[in-house]
C-alpha positions in Angstrom: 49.8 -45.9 -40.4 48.0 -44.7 -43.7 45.0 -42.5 -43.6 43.1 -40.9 -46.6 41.1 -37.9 -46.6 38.8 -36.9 -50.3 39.5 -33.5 -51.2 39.4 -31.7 -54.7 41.3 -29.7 -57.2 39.6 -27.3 -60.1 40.3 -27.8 -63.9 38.2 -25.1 -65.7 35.4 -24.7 -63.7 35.0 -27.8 -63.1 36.2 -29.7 -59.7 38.3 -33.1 -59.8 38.4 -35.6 -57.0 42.2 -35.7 -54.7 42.8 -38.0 -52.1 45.0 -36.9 -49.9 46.9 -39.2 -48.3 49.1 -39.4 -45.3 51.6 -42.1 -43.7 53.4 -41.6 -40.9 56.3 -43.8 -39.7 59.6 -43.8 -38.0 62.7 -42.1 -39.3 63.7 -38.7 -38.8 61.0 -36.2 -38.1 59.8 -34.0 -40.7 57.0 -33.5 -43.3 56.8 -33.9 -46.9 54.3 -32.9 -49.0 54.1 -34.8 -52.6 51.7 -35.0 -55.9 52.9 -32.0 -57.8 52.0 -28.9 -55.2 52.4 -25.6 -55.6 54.1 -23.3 -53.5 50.8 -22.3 -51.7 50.7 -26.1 -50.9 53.9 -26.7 -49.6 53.5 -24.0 -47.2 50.7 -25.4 -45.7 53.2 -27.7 -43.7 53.7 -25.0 -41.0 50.6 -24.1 -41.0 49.0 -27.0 -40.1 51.7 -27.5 -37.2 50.6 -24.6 -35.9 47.5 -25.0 -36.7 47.2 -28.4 -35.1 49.3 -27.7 -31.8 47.3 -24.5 -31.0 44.0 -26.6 -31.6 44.9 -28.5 -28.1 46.3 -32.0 -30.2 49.7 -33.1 -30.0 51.7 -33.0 -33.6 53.2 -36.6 -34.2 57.4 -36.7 -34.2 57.3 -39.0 -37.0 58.3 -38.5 -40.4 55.1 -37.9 -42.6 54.6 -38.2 -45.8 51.5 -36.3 -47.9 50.7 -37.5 -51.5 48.1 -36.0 -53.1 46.8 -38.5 -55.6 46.3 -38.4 -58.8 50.0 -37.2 -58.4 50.2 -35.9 -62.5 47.6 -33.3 -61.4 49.3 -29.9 -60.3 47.5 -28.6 -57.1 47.0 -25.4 -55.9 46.1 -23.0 -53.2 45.3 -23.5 -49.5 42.2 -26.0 -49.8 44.5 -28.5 -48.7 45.3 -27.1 -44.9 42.1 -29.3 -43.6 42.7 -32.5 -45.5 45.8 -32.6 -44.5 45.4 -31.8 -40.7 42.5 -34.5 -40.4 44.9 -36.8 -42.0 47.9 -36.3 -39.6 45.6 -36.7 -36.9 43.9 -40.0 -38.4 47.6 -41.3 -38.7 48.0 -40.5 -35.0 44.9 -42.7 -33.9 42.9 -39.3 -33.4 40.2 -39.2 -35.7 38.3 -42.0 -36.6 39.2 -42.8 -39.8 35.9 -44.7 -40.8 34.1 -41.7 -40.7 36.7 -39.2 -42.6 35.9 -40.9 -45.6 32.5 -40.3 -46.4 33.1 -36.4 -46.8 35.0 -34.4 -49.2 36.9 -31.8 -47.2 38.3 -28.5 -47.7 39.3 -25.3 -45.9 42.6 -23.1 -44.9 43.9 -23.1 -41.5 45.4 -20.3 -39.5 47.8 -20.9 -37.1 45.3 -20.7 -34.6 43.0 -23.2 -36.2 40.2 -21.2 -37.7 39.2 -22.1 -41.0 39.7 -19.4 -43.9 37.3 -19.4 -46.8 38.7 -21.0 -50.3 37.5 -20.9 -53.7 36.1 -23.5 -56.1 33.9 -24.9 -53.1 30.7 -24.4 -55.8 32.2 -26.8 -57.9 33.4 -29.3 -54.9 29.5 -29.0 -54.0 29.4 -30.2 -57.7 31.4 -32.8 -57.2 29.9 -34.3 -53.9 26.6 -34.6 -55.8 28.3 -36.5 -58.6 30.2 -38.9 -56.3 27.3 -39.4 -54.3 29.2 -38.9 -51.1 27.9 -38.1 -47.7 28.7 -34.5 -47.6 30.5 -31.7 -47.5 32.7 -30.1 -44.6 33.9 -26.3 -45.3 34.7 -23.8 -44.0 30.8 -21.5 -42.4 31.9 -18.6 -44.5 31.7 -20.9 -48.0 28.0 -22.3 -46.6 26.0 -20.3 -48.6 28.1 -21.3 -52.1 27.4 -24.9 -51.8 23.8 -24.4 -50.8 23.5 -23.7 -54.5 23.3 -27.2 -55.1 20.6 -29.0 -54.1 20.4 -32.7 -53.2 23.4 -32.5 -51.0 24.7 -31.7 -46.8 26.9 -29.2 -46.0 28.5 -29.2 -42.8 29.8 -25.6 -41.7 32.6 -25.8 -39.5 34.9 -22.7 -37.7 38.2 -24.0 -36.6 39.6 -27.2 -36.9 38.5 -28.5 -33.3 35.1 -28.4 -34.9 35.9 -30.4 -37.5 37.5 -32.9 -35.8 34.6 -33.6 -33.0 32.2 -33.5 -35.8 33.8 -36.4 -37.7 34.6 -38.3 -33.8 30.7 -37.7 -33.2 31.2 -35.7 -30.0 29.6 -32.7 -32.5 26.3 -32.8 -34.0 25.9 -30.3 -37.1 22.8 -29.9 -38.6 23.1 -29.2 -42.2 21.7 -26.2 -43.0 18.7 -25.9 -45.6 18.5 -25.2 -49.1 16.9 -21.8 -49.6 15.1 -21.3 -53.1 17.3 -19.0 -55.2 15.7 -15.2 -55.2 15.2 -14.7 -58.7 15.0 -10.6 -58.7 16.1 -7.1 -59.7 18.3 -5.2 -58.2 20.0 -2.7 -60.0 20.4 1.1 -59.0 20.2 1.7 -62.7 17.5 2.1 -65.5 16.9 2.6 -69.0 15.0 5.9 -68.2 17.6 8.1 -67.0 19.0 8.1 -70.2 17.6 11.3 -72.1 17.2 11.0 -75.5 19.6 9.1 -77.9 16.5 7.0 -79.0 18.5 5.5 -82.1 20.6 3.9 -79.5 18.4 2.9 -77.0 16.5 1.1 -79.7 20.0 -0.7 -80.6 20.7 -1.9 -76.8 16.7 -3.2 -77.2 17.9 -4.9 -80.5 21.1 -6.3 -79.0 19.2 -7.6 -75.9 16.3 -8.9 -77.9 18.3 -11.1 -80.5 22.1 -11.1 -78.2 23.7 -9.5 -81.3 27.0 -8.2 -80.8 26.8 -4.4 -80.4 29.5 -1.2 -81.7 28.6 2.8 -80.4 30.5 5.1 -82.1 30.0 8.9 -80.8 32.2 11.9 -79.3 33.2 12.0 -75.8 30.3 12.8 -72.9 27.6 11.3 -74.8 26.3 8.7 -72.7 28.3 5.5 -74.6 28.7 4.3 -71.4 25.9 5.1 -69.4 23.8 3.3 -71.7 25.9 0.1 -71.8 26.0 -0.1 -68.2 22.2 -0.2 -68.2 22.0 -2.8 -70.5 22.1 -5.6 -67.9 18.6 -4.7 -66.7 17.2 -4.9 -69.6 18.1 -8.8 -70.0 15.3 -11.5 -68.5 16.1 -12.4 -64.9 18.6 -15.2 -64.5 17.3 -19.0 -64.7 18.8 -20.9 -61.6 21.1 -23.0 -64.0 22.6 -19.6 -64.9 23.0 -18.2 -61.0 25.0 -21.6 -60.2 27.0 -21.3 -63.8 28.0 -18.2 -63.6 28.7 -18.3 -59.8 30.9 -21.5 -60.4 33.1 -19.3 -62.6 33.4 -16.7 -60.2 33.5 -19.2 -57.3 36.9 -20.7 -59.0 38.1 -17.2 -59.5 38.2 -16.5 -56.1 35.8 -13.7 -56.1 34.0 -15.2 -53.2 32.3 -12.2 -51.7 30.3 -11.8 -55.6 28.7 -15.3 -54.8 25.6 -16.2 -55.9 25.8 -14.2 -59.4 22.0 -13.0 -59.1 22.4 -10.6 -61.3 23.2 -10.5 -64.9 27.1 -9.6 -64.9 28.4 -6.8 -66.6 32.0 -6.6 -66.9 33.9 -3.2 -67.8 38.0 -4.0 -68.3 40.5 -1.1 -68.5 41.9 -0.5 -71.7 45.4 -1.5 -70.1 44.3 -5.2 -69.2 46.1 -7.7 -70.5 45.7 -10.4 -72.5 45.5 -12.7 -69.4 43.2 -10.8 -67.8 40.8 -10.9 -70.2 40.8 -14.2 -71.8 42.4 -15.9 -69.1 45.5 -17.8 -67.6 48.4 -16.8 -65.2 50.3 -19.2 -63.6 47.6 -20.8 -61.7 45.0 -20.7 -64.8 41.9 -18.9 -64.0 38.9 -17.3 -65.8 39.5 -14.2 -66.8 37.0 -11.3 -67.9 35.4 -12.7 -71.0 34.6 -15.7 -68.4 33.5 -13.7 -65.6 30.5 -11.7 -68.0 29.4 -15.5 -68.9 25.3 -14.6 -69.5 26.1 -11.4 -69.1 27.6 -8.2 -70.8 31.7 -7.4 -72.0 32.1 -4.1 -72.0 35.3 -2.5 -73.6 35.3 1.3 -73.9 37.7 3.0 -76.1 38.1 -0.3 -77.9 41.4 0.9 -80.1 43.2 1.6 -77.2 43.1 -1.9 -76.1 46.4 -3.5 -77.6 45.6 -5.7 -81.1 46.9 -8.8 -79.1 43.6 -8.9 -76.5 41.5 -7.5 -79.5 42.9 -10.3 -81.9 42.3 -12.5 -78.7 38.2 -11.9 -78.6 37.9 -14.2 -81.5 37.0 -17.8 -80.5 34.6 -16.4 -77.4 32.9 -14.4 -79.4 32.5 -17.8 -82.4 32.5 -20.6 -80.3 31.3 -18.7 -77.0 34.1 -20.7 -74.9 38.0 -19.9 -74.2 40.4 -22.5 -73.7 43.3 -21.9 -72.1 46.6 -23.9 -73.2 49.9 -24.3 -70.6 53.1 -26.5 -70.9 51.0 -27.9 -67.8 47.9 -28.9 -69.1 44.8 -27.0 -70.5 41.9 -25.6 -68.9 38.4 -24.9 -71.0 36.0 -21.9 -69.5 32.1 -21.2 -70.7 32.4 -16.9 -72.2 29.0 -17.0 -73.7 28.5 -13.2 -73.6 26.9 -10.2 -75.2 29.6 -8.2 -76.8 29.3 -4.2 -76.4 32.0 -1.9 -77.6 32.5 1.6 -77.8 34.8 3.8 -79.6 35.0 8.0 -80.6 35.2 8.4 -84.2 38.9 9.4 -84.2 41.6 10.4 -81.9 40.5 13.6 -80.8 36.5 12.2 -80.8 35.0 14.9 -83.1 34.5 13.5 -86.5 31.7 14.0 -88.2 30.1 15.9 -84.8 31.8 18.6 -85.3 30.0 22.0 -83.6 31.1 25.3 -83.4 32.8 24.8 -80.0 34.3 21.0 -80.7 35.6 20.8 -84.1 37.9 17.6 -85.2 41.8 18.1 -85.5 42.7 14.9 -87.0 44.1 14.5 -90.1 43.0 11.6 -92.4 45.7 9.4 -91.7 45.3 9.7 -88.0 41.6 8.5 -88.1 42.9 5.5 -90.4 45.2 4.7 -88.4 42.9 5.0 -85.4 40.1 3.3 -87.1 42.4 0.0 -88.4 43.7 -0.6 -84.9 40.2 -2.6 -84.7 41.0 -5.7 -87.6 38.2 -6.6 -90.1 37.6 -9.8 -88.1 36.7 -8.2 -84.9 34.1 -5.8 -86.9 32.7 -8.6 -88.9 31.9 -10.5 -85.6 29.4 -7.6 -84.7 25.9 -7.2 -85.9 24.9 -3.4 -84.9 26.4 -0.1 -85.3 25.1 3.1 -83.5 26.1 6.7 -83.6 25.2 8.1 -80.1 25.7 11.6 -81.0 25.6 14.6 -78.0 22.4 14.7 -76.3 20.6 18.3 -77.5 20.2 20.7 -75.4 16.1 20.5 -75.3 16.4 16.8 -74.5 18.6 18.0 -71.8 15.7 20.5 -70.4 13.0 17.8 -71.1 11.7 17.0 -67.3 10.2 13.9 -69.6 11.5 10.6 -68.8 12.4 8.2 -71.3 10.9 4.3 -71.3 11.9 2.5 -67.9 14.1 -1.0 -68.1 11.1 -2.6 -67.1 9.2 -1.7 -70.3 11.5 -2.8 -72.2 12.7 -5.9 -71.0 9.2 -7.1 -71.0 9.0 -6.8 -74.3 12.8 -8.8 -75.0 11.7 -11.5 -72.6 8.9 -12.3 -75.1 11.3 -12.3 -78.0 13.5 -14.7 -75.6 10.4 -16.8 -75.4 9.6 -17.1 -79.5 13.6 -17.7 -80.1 13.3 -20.5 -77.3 10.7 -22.0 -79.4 12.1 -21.7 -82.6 15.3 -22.9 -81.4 14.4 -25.8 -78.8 15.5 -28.9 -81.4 19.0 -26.8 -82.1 22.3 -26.1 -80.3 21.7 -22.7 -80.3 19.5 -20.1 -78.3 18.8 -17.1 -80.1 19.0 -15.0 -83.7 22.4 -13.6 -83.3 24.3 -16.9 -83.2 22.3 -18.2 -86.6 24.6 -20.0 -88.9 24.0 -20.2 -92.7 21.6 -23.1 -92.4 19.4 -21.8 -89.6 19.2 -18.1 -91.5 17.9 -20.1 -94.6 15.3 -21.7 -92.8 13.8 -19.2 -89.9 14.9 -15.9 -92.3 11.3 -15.6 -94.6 10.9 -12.5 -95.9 7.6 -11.1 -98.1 8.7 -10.4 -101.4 8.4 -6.6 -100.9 10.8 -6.9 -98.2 13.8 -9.4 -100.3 13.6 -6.7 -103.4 14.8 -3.6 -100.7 17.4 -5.9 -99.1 18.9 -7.3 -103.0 18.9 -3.5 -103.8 21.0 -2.5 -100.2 23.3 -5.4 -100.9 24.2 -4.0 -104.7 24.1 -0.1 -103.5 26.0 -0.5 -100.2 28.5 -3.6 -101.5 27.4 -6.0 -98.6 29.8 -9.4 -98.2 27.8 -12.6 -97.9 28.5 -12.5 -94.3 27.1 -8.7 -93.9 24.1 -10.2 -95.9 23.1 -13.0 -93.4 23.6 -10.6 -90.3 21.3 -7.9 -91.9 18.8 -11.5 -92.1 19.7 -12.0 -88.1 18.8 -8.6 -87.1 15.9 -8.5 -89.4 14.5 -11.4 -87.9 15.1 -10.7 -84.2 12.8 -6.4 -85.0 10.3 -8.8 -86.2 10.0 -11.2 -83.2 9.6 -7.8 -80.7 6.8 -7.1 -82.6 5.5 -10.3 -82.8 5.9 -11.1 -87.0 6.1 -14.1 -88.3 7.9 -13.1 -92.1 10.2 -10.2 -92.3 8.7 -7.5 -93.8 10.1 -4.2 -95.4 10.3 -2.2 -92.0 12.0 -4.9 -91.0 14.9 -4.8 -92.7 15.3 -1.1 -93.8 15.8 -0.3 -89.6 18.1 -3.2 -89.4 20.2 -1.7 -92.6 20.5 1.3 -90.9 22.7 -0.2 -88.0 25.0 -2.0 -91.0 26.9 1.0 -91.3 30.6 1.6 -89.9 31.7 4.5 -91.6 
């Protein structure tokens, strides 16, 4: 006897329908599983004996056959264990195999029958909407995932004895209610335990304001990273769409316990990650960090220490705001729309150009050339601010004054958010920093006061067309914080003064 049960398999972030299907017959007993499994697959054979026998059911000495269709699809991990045990037991006359297949199913088994959490259920919740199927059984610790979605049921189940009386109607399980999304703050940092560094802070307000990419350049201990990690909660709340995006990536990375994504992510690799890690792959392709800080914040500190490979890598996220992912076994394509914050000391020992009489630089030239070109002209042409954060002074130090709170200032990016919305809602794009050629021509008006001091900057400081039209993209997002329509002078001498790398 044949029986089917709907299951799923993630490509990117997005979740593909499986039917997994069983047939038992005579012959010698024994189970094969088919349809291009991993290992994590194939294992599931013994645990679903186990699984099943220690669930009270008796496991059929038959030879049984598992195909999981479409077989040219490579399928992974331990969603499978349920499926495949509400098959067998369909086969066996057990479960009632009308009702198995109006769900989509998914869950790991442990020998004992309880049901393990899995990831990618976000997107199977996804999926169920798009199929317009009657539901979705999981495992109760993945419920509140797939309440993101609205419009469909979810039916929490703890071990597979659950499962099966639910689907043989000797269980009722009422689908538990959609909750709205809480849209709020909850950071343990702020902008206002920074002390002084105002040139900077006004930079992070810059880079939030128009999601220009963003370079700090300053000696060791002061406060590069402390101001990057409070950068996040100066960003707008997150729409809904951008809780169930994000939370979808993270969902099919596995990080389980991070879901929802209520808050705007900020992401902090190691200098010795990988080039996998960060853009993504493995051998069972998944999202890796540029992915993960999707409407949120990449943070790499000591960026020439990271090797040129993952440097070189950063290229197409930070142009096309997406990373795809090639294998001999297919591709996989991953949303890395994220604001790009780097942060480097001036040269190997960190004291260039802040030198003091108790830190004074050792390098010689060549060192700080060589340090300096381990970042490629590419990489630095893809960002539109640069900030010396010099070391705090003692007086700001001693000041018991507290600087402007993250609340202050994010009120005042949402409402450049808001005039970018506008000016952008019949384009592809969102906001200042990803202006191409034609959309700098047409929102970029300056007053002719403002054009002369910007022609003279581009003669005296040699700027490339490209430097030119970022200038123009920072220009325009200081005059939407204050509220401008034209670009005027002020304008573009403070966005001049965060053109220089030097």
């Amino acid at each position: 006897m044949v029986s089917f049960v709907y299951s799923y398999t993630t490509i990117g972030i997005d979740a593909t329908l499986v039917k997994v299907e069983v047939d038992s017959s005579r012959g010698l007993p024994g189970t094969v599983i088919v349809g291009l499994p991993d290992s994590a697959v194939k294992e599931s054979r013994e645990r679903v004996k186990s699984a099943i026998v220690n669930s009270g059911y008796p496991f059929p000495t038959k030879k049984i056959v598992i195909n999981l269709a479409p077989a040219d699809i490579k399928k992974e991990g331990t969603l499978y264990d349920l499926p495949i045990a509400l098959g067998i037991l369909a086969s066996s006359g057990l479960v009632n195999p009308e009702n198995l297949n109006d769900y989509l199913i998914a869950g790991e088994l442990g020998l004992n029958g309880e049901l393990q959490p899995v990831k990618g259920i976000l997107s199977a919740a996804v999926l169920v909407k798009e199929r317009g199927l009657k539901g979705l059984i999981l495992p109760y610790q993945n419920t509140e995932e797939a309440l993101l979605i609205e419009g469909i049921s979810v039916y929490p189940v703890k071990t597979l004895f659950e499962a099966v009386s639910f689907i043989n109607g000797d269980l009722e399980i009422t689908p538990p209610e959609r909750s709205s999304i809480l849209l709020e703050f909850s950071y343990n940092v702020d902008l206002s335990d920074v002390v002084g560094q105002y040139q900077a802070r006004r930079a992070l307000e810059i880079a939030a304001a128009g999601r220009h990419n963003l370079l700090m350049v300053g000696p060791p201990g002061s406060g590069k990273t402390m101001l990057a990690r409070r950068i996040p909660t100066i960003l707008p709340p997150m729409t809904e769409d951008e809780i169930i995006e994000s939370s979808r990536i993270y969902s099919v990375a596995g990080l389980i316990d991070q879901v929802p994504v209520l808050n705007r992510p900020f992401r902090a690799p190691h200098t010795s990650a990988s080039d996998v890690s960060i853009i993504g792959g493995g051998k069972n392709v998944k999202p890796g960090e540029v992915s993960l800080a999707h409407n949120g914040v990449l943070f790499m500190d000591e960026l020439p220490e990271f090797k040129r490979s993952v440097l070189e890598a950063l290229r197409q996220p930070l142009e096309d705001k997406i990373v795809t992912v090639s294998r001999a076994s297919g591709s996989a394509t991953f949303p890395a729309d994220f604001l790009f914050v780097g942060a480097l000391n001036p040269c190997p020992c960190g004291y260039y150009g802040f030198s003091d009489e108790k830190h004074y630089c050792t390098c010689s030239p060549n060192q700080i050339k060589r340090y300096r070109t381990k970042i490629s002209g590419p990489i630095l042409d893809r960002i539109d601010l640069y900030v010396s954060v010099p070391p705090v002074k003692t007086e700001d130090l001693k000041s018991k004054t507290k600087g402007e709170s993250s609340k202050s200032v994010r009120d005042r990016v949402i409402k450049a958010w808001e005039i970018q919305r506008r000016r952008f809602q019949e384009s592809s794009i969102n906001f200042n920093g990803q202006m191409g050629k034609k959309e700098v021509k047409k929102f970029c008006s300056l007053t002719d006061e403002a054009e002369g001091v910007l022609l003279r900057a581009v003669k005296a400081l040699g700027l490339s067309a490209r430097s030119f039209d970022r200038v123009l993209k920072v220009s325009r997002t200081i005059a939407d914080l204050e509220g401008k329509e034209e670009i005027e002078t002020h304008h573009v001498a403070e966005a001049l003064s965060f053109r220089s790398f030097s």
